[in-house]
C-alpha positions as CSV (number, residue, x, y, z in Angstrom):
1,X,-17.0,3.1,20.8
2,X,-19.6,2.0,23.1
3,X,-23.4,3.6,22.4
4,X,-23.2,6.3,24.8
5,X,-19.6,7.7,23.3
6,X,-21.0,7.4,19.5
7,X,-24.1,9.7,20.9
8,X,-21.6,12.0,22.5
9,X,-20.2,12.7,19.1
10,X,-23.2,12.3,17.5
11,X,-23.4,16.2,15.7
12,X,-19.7,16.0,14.7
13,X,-20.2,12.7,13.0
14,X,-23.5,14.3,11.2
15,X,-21.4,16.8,9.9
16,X,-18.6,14.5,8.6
17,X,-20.9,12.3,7.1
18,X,-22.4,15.5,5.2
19,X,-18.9,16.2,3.9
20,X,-18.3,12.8,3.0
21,X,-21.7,11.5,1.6
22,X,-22.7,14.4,-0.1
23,X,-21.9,13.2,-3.4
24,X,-24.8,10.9,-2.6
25,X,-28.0,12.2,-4.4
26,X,-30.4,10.4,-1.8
27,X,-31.2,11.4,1.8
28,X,-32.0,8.3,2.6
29,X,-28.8,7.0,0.7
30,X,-26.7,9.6,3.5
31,X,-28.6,8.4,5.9
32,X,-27.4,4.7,5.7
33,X,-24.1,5.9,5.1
34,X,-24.1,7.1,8.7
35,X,-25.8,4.3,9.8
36,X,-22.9,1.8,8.8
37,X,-20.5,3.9,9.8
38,X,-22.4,3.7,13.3
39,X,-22.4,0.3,12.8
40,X,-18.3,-0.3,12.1
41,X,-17.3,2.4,15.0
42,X,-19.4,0.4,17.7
43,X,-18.4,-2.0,20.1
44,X,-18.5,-5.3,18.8
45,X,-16.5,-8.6,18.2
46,X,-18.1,-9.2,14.3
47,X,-18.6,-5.8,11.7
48,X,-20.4,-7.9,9.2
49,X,-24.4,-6.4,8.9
50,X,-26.7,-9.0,10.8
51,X,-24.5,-8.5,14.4
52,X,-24.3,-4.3,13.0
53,X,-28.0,-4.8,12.6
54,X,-28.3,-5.9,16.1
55,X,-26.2,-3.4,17.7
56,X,-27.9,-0.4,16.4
57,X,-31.8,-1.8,16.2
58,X,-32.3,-1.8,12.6
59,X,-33.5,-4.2,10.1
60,X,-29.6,-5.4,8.4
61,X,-30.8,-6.0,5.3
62,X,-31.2,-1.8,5.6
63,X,-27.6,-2.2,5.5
64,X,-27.0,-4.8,3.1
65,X,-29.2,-3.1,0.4
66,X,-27.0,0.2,0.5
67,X,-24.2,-2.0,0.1
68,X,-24.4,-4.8,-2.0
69,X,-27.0,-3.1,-4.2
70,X,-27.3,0.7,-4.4
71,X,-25.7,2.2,-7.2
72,X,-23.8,4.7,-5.5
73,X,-20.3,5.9,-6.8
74,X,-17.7,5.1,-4.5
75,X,-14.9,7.2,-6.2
76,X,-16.3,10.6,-5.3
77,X,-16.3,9.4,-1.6
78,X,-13.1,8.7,-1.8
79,X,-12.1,12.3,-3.6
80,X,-13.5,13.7,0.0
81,X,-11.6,11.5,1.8
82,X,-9.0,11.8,0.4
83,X,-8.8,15.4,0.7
84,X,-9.3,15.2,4.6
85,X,-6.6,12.4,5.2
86,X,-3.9,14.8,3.2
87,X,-5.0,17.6,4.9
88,X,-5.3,16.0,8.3
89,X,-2.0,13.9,8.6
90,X,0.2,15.9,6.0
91,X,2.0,12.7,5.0
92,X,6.3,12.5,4.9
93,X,5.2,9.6,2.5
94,X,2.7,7.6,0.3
95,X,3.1,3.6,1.2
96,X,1.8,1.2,-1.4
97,X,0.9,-2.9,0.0
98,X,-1.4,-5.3,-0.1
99,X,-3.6,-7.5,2.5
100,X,-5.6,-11.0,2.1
101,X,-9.3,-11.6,3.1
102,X,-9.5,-15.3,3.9
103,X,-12.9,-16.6,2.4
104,X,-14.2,-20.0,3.1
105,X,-16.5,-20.8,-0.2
106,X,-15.9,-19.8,-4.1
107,X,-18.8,-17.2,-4.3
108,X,-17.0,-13.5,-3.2
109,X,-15.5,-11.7,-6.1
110,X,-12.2,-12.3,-6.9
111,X,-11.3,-15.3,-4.1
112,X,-9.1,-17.9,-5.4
113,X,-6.4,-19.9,-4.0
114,X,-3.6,-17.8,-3.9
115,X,-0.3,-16.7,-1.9
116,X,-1.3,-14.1,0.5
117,X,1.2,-12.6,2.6
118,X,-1.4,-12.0,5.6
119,X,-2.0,-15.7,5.4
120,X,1.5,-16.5,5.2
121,X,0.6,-19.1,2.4
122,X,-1.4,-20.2,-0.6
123,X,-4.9,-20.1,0.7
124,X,-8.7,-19.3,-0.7
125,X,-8.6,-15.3,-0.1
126,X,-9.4,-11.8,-1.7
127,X,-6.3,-9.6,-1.8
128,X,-6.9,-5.8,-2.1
129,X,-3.9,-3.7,-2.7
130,X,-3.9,-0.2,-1.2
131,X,-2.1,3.1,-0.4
132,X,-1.9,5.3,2.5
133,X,-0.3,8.0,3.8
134,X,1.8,8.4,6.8
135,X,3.5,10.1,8.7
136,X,5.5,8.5,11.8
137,X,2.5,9.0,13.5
138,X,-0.3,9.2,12.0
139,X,-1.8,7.1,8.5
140,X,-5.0,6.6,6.5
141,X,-6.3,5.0,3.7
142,X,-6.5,6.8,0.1
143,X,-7.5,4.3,-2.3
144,X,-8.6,0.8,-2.8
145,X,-8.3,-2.2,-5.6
146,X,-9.5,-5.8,-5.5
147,X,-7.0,-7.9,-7.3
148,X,-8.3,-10.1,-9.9
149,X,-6.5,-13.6,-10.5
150,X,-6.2,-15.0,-13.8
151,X,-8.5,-17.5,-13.0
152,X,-11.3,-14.6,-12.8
153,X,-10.6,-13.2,-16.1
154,X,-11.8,-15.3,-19.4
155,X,-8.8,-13.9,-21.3
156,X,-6.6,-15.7,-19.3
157,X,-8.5,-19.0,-20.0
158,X,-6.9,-21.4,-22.2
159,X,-10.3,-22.8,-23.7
160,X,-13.2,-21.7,-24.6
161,X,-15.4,-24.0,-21.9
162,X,-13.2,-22.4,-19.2
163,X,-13.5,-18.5,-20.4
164,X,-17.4,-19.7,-20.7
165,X,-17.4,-20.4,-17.1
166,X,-15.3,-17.5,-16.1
167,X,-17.7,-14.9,-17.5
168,X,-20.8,-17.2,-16.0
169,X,-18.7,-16.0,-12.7
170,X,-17.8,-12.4,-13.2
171,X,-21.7,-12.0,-14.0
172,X,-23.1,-13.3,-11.0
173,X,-20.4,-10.5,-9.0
174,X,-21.7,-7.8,-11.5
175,X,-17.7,-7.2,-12.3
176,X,-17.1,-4.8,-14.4
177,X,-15.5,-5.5,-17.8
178,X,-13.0,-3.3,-16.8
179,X,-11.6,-4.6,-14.3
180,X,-9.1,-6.9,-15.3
181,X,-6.2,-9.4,-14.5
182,X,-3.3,-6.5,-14.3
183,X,0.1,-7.5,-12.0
184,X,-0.6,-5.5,-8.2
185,X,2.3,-2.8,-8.9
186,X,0.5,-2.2,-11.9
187,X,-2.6,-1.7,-9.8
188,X,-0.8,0.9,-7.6
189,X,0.5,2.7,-10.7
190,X,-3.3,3.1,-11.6
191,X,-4.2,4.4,-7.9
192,X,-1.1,6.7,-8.2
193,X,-2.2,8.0,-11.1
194,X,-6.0,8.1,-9.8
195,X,-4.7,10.3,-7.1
196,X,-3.1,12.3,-9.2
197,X,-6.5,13.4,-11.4
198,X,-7.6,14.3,-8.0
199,X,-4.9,16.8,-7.9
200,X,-2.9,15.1,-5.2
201,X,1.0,13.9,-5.3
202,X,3.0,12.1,-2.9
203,X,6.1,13.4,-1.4
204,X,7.8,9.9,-1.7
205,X,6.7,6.6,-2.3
206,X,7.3,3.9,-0.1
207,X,6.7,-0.1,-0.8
208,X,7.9,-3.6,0.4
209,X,10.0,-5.7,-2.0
210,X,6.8,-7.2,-3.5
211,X,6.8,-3.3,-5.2
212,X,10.7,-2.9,-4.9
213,X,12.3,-5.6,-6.8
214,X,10.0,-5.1,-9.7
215,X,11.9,-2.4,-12.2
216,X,9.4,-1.6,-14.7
217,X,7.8,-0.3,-11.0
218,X,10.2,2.1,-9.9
219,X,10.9,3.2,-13.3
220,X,7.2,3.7,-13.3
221,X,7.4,6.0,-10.1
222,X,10.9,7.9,-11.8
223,X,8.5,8.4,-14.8
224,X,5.8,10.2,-12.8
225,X,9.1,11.8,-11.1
226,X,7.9,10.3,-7.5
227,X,11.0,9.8,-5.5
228,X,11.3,6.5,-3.7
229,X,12.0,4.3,-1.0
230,X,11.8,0.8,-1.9
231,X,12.7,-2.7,0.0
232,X,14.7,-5.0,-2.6
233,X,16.4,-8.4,-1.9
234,X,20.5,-9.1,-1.1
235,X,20.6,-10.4,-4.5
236,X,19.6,-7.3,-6.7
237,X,22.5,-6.2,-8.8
238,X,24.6,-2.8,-8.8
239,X,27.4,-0.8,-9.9
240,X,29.6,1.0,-7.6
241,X,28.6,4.8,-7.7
242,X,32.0,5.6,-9.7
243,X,31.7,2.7,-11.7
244,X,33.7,3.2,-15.3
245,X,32.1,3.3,-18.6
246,X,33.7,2.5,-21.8
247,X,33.2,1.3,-25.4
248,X,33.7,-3.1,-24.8
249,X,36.2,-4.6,-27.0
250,X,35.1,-5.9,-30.3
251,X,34.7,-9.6,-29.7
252,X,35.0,-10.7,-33.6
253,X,31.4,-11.9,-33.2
254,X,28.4,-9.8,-34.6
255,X,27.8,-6.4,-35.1
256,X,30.7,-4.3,-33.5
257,X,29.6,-2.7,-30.3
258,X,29.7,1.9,-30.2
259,X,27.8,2.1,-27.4
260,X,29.9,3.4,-24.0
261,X,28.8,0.3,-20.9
262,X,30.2,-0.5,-17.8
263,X,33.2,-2.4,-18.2
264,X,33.0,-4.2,-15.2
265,X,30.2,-6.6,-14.1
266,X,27.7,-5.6,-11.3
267,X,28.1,-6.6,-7.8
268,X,25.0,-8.0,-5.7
269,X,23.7,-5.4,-2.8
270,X,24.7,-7.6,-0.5
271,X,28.4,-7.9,-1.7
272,X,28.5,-4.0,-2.1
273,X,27.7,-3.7,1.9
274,X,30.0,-6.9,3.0
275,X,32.8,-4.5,0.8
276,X,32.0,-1.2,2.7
277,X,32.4,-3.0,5.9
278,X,30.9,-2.4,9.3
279,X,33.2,0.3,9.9
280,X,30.7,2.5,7.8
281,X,28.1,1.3,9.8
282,X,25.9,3.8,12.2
283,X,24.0,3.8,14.7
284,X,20.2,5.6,13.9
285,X,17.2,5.8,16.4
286,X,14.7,6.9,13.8
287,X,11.0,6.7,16.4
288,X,9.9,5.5,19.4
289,X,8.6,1.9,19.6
290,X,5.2,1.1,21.3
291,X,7.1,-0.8,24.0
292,X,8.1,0.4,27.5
293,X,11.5,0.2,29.5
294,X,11.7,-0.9,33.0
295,X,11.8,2.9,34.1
296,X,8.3,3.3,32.1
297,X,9.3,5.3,28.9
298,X,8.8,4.1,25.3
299,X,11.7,2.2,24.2
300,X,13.8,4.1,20.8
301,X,13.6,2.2,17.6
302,X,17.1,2.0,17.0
303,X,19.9,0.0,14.5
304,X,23.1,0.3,12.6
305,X,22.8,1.3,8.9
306,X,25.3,2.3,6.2
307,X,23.9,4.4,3.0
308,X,26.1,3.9,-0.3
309,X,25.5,5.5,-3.6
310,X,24.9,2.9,-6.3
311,X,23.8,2.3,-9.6
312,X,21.1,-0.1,-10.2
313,X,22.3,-3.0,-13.0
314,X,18.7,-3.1,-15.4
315,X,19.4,-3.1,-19.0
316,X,15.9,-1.6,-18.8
317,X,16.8,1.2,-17.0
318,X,17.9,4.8,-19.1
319,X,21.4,5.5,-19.2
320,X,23.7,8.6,-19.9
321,X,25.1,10.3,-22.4
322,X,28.2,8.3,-21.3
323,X,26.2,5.0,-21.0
324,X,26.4,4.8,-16.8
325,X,22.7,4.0,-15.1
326,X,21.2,6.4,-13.0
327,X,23.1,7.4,-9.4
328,X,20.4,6.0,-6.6
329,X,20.8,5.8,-2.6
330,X,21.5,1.5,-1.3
331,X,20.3,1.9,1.9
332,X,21.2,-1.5,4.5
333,X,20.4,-2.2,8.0
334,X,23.2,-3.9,9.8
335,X,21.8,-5.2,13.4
336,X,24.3,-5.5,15.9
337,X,25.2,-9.4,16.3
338,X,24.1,-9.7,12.8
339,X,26.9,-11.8,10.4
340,X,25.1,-9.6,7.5
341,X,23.2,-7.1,6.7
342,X,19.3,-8.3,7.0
343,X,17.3,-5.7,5.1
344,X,17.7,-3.4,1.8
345,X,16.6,-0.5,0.0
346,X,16.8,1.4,-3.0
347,X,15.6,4.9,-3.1
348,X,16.1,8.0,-5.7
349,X,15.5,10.5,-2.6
350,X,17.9,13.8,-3.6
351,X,22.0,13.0,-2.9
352,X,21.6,15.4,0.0
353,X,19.3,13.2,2.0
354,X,20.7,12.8,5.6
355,X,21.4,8.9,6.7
356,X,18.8,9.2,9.9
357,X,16.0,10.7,6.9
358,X,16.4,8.1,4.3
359,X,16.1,5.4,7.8
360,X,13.1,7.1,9.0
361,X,11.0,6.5,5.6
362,X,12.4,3.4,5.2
363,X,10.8,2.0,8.3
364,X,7.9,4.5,8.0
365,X,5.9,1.1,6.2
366,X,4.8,-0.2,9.4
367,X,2.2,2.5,9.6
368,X,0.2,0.7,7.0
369,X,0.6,-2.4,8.7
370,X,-0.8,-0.6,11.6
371,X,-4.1,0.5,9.3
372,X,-3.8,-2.8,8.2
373,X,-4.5,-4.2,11.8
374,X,-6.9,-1.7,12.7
375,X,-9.1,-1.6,10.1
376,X,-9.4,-5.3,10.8
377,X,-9.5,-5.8,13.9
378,X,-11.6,-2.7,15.1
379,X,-13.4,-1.7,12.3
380,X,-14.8,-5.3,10.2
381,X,-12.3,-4.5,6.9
382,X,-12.4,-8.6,6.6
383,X,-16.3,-9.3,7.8
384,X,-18.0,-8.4,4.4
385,X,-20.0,-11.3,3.4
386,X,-21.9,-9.6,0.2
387,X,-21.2,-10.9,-3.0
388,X,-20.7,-8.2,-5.8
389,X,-17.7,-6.6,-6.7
390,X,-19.6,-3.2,-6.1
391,X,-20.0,-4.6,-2.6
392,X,-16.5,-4.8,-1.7
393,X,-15.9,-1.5,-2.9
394,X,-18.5,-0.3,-0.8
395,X,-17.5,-1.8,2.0
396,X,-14.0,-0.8,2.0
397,X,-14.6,3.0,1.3
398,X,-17.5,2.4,4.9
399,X,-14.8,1.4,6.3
400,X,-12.1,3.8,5.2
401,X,-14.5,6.7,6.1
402,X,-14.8,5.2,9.5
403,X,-10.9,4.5,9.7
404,X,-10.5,8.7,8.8
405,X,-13.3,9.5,11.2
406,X,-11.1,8.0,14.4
407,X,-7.8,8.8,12.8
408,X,-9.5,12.5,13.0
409,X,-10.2,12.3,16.7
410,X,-7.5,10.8,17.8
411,X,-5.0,13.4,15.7
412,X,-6.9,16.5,17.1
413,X,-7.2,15.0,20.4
414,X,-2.7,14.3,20.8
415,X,-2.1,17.6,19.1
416,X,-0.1,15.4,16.1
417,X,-1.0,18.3,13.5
């Protein structure tokens, strides 16, 4: 926004910021809050305080002080906006991923040299996992967590000089003892569960195969009985859907097995597909793209797709009373010129699930790599320069309130909901 649209809306943004911020016990504390949000929604090639400063005429260290050093509780900021998002978008799906920070020094919390898929590479970066909810049109952040590597957590350390030095670092970013080396699914169970004390549920989880390919994940989600839609490599192993079961031959060896199994040994997804053959292959146009044709119309996403019922092959995964693993949907897209299929899912959406539903959530993940580019891009999620973990967190719920405060606007003003 340039200065004279952020006056325009000058009253409505009061009022959101009263909504938001009013778990905030200061007036003066409510009153920066606006202020950076100001700050973020302006025009402006860098977010990060001294240029925000600039822009709005005010001392930046105003700025810095509410959020590198005010001891305000992010989580009830979040419960408000939380609540909005949900109630503004009305999500088909929750979608669970994660996004670098590239950081030149050693001093923010949690950098470390480390693969980061927005880098495409091992680099020096943050990495904060999040989830959002979407619709095909529509998306917002819910909730937040800054990864910690191993080498930020001095029970990781294998000697006593390096755990020394690791708690000389987690001091000087004020992280909490809490906050801990855990895996990044693990970190979304937490936010899923988070969520869930809030009183909130998604319809259906979706994640990349970061998420996917882990089982003690998606059992996770069956626990919580979230249904899924999860990308998984070629590779994963499966049983055909009618798959027989049987006590296996006693082999002479060890203790003689009673339990029923599947006789036969899984396939990979890949094979599974190749079997079906493209003659069960169909055609889906699931959205519109963001690209135009020659005659001026948004071009339709569109591919070929087969859905087969499956059972995936986890000796960690419950079985039945007659030993078979649980029935899920093996969802592949198929391009046309393709010698194989190129992408996968797995998803425990109900049996009934039509073939264009089960694409459409499937491919509804780009949404957060929309928020993703956004926030970035327009709204300084990668310009925080402060160095406290209670920073960050700061900063990315600024930013999220500014994020929920356009995708408002711009929901009311195309008549999505």
């Amino acid at each position: 926004m340039n200065p004279d649209e952020l006056t325009e809306v000058r009253a409505e943004l009061e009022a959101f910021v009263d909504d938001v911020f009013a778990s905030l016990p200061r007036v003066d504390q409510r009153g920066k809050g606006n202020l950076y949000l100001r700050g973020l929604m302006l025009d402006g090639r860098r977010k990060s305080m001294q240029p925000m400063g600039e822009r709005l005429g005010v001392d930046y260290q105003r700025l810095q002080q509410f959020v590198s050093s005010s001891p305000w509780r992010v989580e009830p900021v979040r419960r408000v906006l939380v609540r909005r998002a949900l109630e503004l978008i009305g999500p088909d799906a929750w979608v669970v991923d994660d996004t670098g920070f590239k950081k030149d020094g050693a001093s923010s919390p949690c950098v470390a040299r480390q693969y980061s898929g927005t880098l495409g590479k091992i680099g020096n970066c943050q990495i904060g996992v999040s989830i959002h909810a979407a619709t095909d049109q529509a998306s917002c952040p819910l909730d937040w967590r800054l990864y910690v590597p191993g080498a930020w957590d001095d029970t990781c350390a294998d000697t006593n000089e390096e755990a020394e030095l690791i708690v000389a670092r987690r001091a000087k970013v004020q992280l909490p003892d809490l906050q801990r080396h855990r895996t990044k699914w693990v970190m979304a169970l937490e936010m899923i569960d988070e969520l869930a004390a809030w009183g909130h549920r998604p319809p259906a989880l979706v994640g990349d195969a970061g998420y996917g390919e882990i089982t003690a994940f998606r059992c996770g989600l069956t626990e919580r009985h979230i249904p899924y839609m999860v990308a998984v490599k070629a590779s994963t192993s499966a049983f055909p859907d009618d798959a027989a079961t049987d006590v296996l031959e006693y082999s002479g060896r060890g203790p003689r097995p009673h339990q029923r199994r599947h006789l036969d040994a899984p396939s990979s997804l890949r094979d599974l597909v190749m079997a079906a053959g493209r003659s069960s292959l169909h055609q889906v146009t699931w959205r519109r793209g963001t690209k135009t044709t020659p005659n001026n119309k948004l071009a339709s996403m569109k591919s070929r797709f087969i859905a087969l019922r499956v059972r995936p092959a986890n000796r960690d995964l419950p079985r039945g009373d007659d030993g078979s693993l649980p029935v899920e949907w093996l969802l592949a897209e198929w391009p046309t010129g393709a010698l194989a299929p190129t992408d996968y899912w797995l998803s425990t959406l109900p049996e009934a699930t039509p073939l264009k539903e089960l694409v459409r959530l499937a491919k509804i993940r780009w949404r957060i790599e929309h928020d993703y580019r956004e926030l970035k891009t327009g709204l300084g999620l990668a310009h925080f320069e402060g160095r406290t973990s209670a920073g960050w967190h700061h900063h990315m719920t600024l930013v999220t309130a500014a994020h929920s405060y356009a995708a408002g606007a711009e929901v009311t003003s195309r008549g999505v909901v």
